[in-house]
N, C-alpha and C positions, 0 to 999 in steps of 0.2 A: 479203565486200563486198556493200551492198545495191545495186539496180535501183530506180532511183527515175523513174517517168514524169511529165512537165510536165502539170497541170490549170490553170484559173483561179483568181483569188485566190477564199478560200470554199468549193468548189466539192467540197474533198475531197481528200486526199493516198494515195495505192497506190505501194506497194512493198512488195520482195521481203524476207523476214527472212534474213539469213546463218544465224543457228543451226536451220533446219531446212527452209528454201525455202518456209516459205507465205507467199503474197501478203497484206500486210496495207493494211487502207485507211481511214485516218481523217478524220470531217469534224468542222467546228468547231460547238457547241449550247450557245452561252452559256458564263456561268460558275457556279462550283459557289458551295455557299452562303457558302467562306469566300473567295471572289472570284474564286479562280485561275480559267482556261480549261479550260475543260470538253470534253470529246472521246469523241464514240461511235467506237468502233472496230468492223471487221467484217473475216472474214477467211476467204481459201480457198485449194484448193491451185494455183489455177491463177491468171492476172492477168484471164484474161477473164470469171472467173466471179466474180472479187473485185469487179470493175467492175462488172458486172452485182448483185451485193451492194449497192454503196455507190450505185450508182441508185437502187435499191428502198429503200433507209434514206433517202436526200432526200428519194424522194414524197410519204412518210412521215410526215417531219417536216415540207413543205410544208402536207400534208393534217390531222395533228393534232397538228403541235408536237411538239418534243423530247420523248422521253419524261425522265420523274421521274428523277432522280438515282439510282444503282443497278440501276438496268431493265437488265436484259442478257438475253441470247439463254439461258443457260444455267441460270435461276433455276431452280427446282424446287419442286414442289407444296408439300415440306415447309419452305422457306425461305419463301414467301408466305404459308403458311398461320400462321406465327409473327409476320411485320408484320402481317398481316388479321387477327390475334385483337386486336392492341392498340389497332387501329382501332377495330374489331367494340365492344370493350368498353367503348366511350364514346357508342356511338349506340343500344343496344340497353336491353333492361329485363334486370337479372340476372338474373332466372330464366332467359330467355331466352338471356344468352350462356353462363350455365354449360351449358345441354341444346346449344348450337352447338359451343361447347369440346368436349364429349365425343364428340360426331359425329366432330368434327375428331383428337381423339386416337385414340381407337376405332378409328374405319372408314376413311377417309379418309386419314390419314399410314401408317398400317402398310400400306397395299394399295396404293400408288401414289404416296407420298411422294418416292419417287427421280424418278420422271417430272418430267420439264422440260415447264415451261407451253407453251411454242410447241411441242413436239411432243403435248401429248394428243389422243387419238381418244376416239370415243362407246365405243367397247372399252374404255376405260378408264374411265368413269364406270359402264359397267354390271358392271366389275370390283366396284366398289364397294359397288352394290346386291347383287350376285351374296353378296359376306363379310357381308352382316347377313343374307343370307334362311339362307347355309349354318350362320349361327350359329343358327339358330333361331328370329328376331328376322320380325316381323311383316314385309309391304309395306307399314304405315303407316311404320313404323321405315326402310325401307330408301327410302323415298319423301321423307322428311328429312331425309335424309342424303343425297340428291343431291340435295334442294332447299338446305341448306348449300353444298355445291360449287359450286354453280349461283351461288350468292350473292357466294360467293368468289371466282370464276371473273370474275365483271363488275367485279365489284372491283379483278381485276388488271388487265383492259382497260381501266378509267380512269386508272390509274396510268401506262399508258403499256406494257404489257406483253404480247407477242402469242400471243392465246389462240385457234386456231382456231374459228370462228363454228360449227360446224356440231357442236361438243360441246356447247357451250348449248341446243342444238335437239334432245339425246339423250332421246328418251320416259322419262314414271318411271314407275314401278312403280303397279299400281291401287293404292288405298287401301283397308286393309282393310275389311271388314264391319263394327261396332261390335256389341257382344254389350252394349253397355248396353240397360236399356230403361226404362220407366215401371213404376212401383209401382203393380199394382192397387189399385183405388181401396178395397174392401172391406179390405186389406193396411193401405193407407195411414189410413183410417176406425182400424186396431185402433191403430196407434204412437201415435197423436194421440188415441187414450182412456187409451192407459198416461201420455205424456206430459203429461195432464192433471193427472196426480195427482203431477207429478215438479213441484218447489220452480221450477225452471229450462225447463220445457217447451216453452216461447213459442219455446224454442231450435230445436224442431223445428218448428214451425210456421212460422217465418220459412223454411225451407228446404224445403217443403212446398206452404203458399200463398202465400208473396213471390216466393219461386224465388230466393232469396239463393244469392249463392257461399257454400262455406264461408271464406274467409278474410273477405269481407264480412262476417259474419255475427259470426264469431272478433274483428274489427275494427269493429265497431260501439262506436260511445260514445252514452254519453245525452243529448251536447248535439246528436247527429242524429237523436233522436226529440221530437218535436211533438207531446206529445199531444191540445193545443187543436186545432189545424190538422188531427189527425189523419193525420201525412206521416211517413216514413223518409228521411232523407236520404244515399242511397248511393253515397260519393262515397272512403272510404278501405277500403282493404283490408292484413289481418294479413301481412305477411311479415317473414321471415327476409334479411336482407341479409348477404352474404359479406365478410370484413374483406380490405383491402389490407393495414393495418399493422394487426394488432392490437394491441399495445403502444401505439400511440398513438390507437389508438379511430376510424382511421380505412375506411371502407367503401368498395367497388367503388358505383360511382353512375356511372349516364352523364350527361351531358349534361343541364339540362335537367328531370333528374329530381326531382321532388318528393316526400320523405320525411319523416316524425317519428319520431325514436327517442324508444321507450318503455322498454323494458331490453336493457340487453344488446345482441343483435343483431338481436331483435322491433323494429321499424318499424311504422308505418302510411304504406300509399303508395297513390300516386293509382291507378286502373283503369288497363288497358291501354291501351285506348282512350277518345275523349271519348264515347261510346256507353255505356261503362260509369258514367258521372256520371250518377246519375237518380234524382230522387224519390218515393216507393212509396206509394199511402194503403195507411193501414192498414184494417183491416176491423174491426170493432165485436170481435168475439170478441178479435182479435188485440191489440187496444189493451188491452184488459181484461186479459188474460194476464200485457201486459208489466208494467204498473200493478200488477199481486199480486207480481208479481215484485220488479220495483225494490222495493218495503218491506221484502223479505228476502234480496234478493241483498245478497253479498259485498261489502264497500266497495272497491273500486279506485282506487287515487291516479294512475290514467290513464283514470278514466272509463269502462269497460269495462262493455257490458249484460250480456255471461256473459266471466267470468273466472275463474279458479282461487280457490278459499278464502281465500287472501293478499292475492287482487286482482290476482296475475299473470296476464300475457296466456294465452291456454290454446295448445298445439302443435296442429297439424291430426293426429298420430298419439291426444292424447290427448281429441280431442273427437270423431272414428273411431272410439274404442272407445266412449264412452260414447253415442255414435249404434246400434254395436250391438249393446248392452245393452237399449238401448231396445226394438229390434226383437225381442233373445229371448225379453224380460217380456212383448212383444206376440205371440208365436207365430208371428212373420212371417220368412219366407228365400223362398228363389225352389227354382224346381222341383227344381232339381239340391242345393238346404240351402243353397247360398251367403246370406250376407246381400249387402241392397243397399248400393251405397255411397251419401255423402252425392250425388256429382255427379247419381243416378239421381234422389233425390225432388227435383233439378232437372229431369231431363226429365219428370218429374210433374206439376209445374207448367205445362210447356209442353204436354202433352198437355191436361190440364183446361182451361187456356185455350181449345183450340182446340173440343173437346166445347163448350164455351160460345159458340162462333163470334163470338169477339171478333174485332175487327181488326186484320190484321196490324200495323199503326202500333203498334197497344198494346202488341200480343205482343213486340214487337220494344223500347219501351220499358220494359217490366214487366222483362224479363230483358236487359236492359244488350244485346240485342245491336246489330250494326251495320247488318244487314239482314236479312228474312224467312227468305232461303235459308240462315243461321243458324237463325234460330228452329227452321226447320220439320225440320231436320238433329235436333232434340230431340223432333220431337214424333211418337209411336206412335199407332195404332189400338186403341181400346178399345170395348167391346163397349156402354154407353151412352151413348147422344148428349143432350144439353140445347140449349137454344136461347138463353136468356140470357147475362148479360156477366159481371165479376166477379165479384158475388155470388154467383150461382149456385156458382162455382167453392168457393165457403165451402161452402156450401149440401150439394156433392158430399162434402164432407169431413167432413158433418154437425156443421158449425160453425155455432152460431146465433150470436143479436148476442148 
């Protein structure tokens, strides 16, 4: 037999369970989505502590509303983290959720998946950094991977889900050092004498003195080259998109997202940000370049300024090798033999900007970012200074018009 104590109508219902004597206390929160009456329940082994429960749940829901349908005390890291991917995967850019999915497979659900969200401590987020640093895996790595949690973690606070404040507030891990650097300029001067005499060369020089991404670059068509105007117009970039159905040819896209399928699973898609949409002049050598070029490039029935022999979009593994082909024809690796990668003769670009003491405004337009302390994250100390603006930067690379 139960123990049932009189409250006011609303107010909350406590009483005792026959099959084990814990006090149970239900108040009324609406109804659920198929109408019925809805009911948070709370529960302890005492009446006093039950009551002092179903206090603390009113405030609650006085203060932010019922929580979400399935919200309970009991949820666990690895049940949210399963709803918060399918959220995640409709507001984000793919790239982007598949490196958040793996954090979350990876490090995050095998290290602390049993834990219930109302009970985590900072001990347990730094559990987490702790399994990427013992794997080996940098303090960049382990610093997003509790910026994932971090993400996920506010996510279940707005759902209605009680996540202790003071884990959000857990320090992360420094960010590592970057071992990229800039391409001496003497380095840089030899790629762009081999590339001159390659059919396709302009390809390194748009990555050199434009400071193109490589997918921008991969992802260029000819109807975003101006040659009267003298402009690039840099507004799509080459990616791969992951299929939902493949059978029926459909792909993971969030929200919002704006795509062109070229083959297959090749896309052209918009920049990360609106920072990345930006117009480039060319420079006299570089216009010239591309001009010899289009007359003997490859025809592409998607329009492609470098593409594969067929006209196929090119892979960023297979335009990485012939990046470092380039550089072995030119004699060029860094001190230890490594070749550079393409993202390096982008911090090259930012570096030469800056020898040329252009303006941040520029620096910061010329290379898509969204502010200086971007920019300037790219750009190295090089042993000669100039004083002039763009040209000059030609000029450095011993590009004349």
């Amino acid at each position: 037999m139960t123990a049932r104590t009189r409250r006011e109508h609303g107010s909350g219902g406590v009483y005792q369970r026959a099959s084990d004597g814990r006090w149970i206390a239900t108040i009324e929160a609406g109804t659920t989505i198929s109408g019925t009456r809805r009911r948070i329940t709370v529960s302890a082994k005492t009446e006093a502590e039950c009551k002092a429960k179903l206090k603390k749940k009113r405030q609650e829901i006085d203060r932010d509303g019922a929580p979400a349908a399935g919200v309970h005390g009991s949820t666990t890291v690895k049940t949210w983290a399963a709803e918060w991917l399918k959220m995640h995967e409709r507001a984000v850019r793919p790239k982007t959720f598949a490196t958040d999915r793996s954090s979350v497979g990876r490090w995050i659900i095998p290290t602390i998946g049993r834990r219930r969200l109302a009970e985590l401590t900072p001990a347990d987020v730094r559990q987490v950094t702790t399994a990427v640093s013992d794997a080996g895996r940098s303090s960049t790595t382990a610093r997003y991977a509790q910026g994932v949690l971090t993400r996920m973690l506010r996510a279940a606070i707005v759902e209605g889900h009680a996540v202790p404040q003071r884990v959000l507030m857990t320090k992360a891990p420094a960010k590592a050092a970057s071992t990229r650097g800039a391409i001496p300029i003497e380095q840089a001067k030899a790629i762009l004498a081999v590339a001159a005499d390659q059919p396709g060369g302009s390809r390194w020089v748009a990555a050199l003195l434009q400071g193109m991404r490589q997918a921008e670059c991969i992802g260029l068509t000819w109807d975003c080259v101006d040659f009267d105007r003298g402009l690039i117009d840099v507004s799509w970039q080459l990616q791969q998109l992951p299929y939902k159905d493949r059978a029926r040819g459909i792909f993971r896209v969030p929200d919002g997202y704006e795509a062109r399928q070229l083959r297959l699973s090749w896309h052209l898609v918009r920049p990360k940000t609106s920072s990345g949409y930006r117009v480039l002049p060319m420079l006299p050598w570089f216009a010239t370049s591309l001009q010899t070029w289009k007359a003997v490039a490859p025809e592409s029935q998607y329009g492609l300024v470098w593409a594969r022999p067929n006209g196929d979009p090119l892979d960023p593994p297979e335009d990485s090798e012939a990046w470092n082909a380039t550089q072995e024809a030119a004699g060029v690796a860094k001190a230890n033999g490594e070749r550079y990668t393409l993202h390096e003769a982008r911090h090259t670009t930012a570096t030469l900007l800056m020898e040329a003491n252009v303006p941040d405004v520029v620096v910061t337009s010329i290379l898509g970012h969204s502010s200086i302390v971007t920019s300037k994250g790219y750009q190295h100390a090089a042993d000669k200074q100039t004083r002039d603006a763009m040209e000059q930067v030609a000029g450095l690379l011993g590009l004349g018009a």
